[in-house]
BATIMI-592960 format. One record per residue (C-alpha): residue number from 0; residue in one letter; x, y, z. Coordinates in nm, 2 decimals. Each point is the difference from the previous one (the first is absolute). Layout:
<atoms>
NUM/A/X/Y/Z
...
</atoms>
This chain:
<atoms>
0/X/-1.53/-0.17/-1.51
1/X/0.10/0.10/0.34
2/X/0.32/-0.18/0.11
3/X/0.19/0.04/0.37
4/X/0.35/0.09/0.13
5/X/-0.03/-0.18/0.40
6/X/0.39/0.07/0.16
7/X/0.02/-0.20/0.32
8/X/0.26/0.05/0.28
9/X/-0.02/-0.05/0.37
10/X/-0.18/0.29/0.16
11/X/-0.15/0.19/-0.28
12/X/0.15/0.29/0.11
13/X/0.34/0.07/-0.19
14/X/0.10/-0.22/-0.28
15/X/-0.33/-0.06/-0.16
16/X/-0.11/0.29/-0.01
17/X/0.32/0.18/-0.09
18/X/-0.01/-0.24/-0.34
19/X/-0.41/0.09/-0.03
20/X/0.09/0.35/-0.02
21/X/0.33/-0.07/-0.23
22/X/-0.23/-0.23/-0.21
23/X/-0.27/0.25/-0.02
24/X/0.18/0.28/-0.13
25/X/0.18/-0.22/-0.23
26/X/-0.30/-0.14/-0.20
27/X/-0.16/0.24/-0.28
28/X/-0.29/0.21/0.14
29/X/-0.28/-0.17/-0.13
30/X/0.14/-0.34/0.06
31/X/-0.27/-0.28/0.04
32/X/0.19/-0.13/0.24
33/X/-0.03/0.09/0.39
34/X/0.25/-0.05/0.28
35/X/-0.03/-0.05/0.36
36/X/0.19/-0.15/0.30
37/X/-0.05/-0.22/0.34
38/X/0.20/-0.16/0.25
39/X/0.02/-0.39/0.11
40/X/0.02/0.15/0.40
41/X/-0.15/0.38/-0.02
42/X/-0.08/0.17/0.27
43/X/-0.32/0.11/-0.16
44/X/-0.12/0.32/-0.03
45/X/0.37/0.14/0.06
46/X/0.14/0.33/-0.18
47/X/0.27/-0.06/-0.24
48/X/0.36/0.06/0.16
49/X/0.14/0.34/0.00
50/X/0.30/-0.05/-0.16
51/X/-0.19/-0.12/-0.34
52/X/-0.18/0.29/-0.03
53/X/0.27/0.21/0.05
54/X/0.21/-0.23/-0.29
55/X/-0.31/-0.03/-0.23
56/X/0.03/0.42/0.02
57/X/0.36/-0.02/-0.12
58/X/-0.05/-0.27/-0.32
59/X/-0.30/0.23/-0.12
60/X/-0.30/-0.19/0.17
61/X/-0.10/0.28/0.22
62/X/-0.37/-0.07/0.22
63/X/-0.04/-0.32/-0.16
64/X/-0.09/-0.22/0.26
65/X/-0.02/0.26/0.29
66/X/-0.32/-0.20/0.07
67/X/0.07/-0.33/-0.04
68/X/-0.06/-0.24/0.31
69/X/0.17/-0.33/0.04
70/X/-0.26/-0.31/-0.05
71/X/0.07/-0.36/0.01
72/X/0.00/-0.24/-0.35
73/X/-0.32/-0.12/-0.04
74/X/-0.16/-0.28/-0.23
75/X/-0.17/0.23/-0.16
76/X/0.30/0.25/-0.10
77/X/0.17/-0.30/-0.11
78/X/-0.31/-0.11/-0.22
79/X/0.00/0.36/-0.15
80/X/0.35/-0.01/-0.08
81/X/0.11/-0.09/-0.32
82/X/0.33/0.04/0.10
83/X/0.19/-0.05/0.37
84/X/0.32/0.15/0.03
85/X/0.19/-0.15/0.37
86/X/0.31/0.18/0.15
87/X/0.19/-0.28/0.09
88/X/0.03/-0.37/-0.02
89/X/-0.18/0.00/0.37
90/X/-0.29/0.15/-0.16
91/X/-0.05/-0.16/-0.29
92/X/-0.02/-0.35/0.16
93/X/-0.22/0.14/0.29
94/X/-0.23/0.12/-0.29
95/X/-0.02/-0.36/-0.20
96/X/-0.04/-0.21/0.34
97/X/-0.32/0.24/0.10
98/X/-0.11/0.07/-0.40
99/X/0.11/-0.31/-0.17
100/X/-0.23/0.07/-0.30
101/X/0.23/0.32/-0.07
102/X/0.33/-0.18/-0.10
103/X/0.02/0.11/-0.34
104/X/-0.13/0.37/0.09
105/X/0.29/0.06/0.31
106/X/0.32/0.13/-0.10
107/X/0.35/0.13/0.21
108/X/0.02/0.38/-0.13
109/X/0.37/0.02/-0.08
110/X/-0.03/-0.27/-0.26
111/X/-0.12/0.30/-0.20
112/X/0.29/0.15/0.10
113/X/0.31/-0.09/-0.28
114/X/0.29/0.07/0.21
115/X/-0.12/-0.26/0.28
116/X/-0.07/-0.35/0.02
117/X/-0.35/-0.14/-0.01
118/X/0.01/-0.12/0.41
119/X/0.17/0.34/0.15
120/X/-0.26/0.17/0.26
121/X/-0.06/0.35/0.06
122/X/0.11/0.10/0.33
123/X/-0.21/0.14/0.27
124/X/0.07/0.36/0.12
125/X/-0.28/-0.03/0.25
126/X/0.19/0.16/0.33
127/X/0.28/0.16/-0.21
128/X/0.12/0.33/-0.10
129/X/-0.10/0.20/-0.33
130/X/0.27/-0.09/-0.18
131/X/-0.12/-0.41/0.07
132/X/-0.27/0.15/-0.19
133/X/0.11/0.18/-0.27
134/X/0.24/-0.33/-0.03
135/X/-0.30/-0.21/-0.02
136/X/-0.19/0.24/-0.24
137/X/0.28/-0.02/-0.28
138/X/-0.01/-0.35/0.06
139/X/-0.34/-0.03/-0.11
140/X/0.03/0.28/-0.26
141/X/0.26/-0.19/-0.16
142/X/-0.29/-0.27/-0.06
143/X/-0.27/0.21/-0.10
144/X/0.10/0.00/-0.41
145/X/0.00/-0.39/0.01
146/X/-0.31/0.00/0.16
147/X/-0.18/0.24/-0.21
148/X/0.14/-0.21/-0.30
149/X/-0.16/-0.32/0.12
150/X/-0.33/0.21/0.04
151/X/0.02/0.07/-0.33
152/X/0.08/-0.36/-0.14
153/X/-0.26/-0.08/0.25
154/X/-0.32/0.18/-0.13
</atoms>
């Protein structure tokens, strides 16, 4: 049975896609489950930001989304996803007033996260220097385990 990984942040072009390829690399290679990413206001079409390549090259993840291109959340991505993973509060609540029918799908990602509490966001580097980056990579790293766990308990 396919199932779906859908990260949501605002643009689509440094969070989400950081935690796609985190998420990606995390899950065992022949995994039924896929992972993608979009953004509540992407510029669409738009290259991934610099900075994560260059910090997706330092935490092992090298070329994995060198082609990526920002696109917007869509009713149909969310109707593929089996699971919606928001970046902050903002998100989350954005996603359930346009998608009401995916409540019980749309989760914050640092409740996987054991050190943090369920409602802490990740914060944006978007603008910010490559250490914002790599400080917003460990963040999600740290949540990857929980998340592949829930997967798991998932399937």
């Amino acid at each position: 049975m396919h199932r779906q990984v859908l990260f949501v942040c605002t643009g689509n072009s440094c969070r989400s896609p950081m935690a796609e390829a985190l998420l990606r690399a995390a899950l065992p290679m022949h995994s039924d489950w896929t992972v993608t990413s979009a953004g509540l206001s992407a510029a669409v079409g738009q290259p991934i930001t610099p900075h994560v390549l260059t910090v997706l090259d330092e935490v092992g993840c090298p070329g994995s989304m060198t082609a990526h291109r920002a696109r917007q959340v869509s009713q149909a991505l969310v109707d593929a996803a089996t699971i919606i993973i928001a970046m902050t509060r903002a998100h989350r609540t954005h996603l359930l007033s346009c998608f009401p029918a995916a409540r019980d799908r749309v989760y914050l990602l640092r409740r996987f996260d054991a050190r943090c509490s369920e409602d802490e966001d990740v914060v944006d580097p978007f603008c910010g220097t490559v250490e914002d980056y790599r400080q917003c990579c460990r963040v999600l790293q740290r949540a990857m385990p929980g998340l592949v766990s829930f997967i798991k308990e998932y399937s």
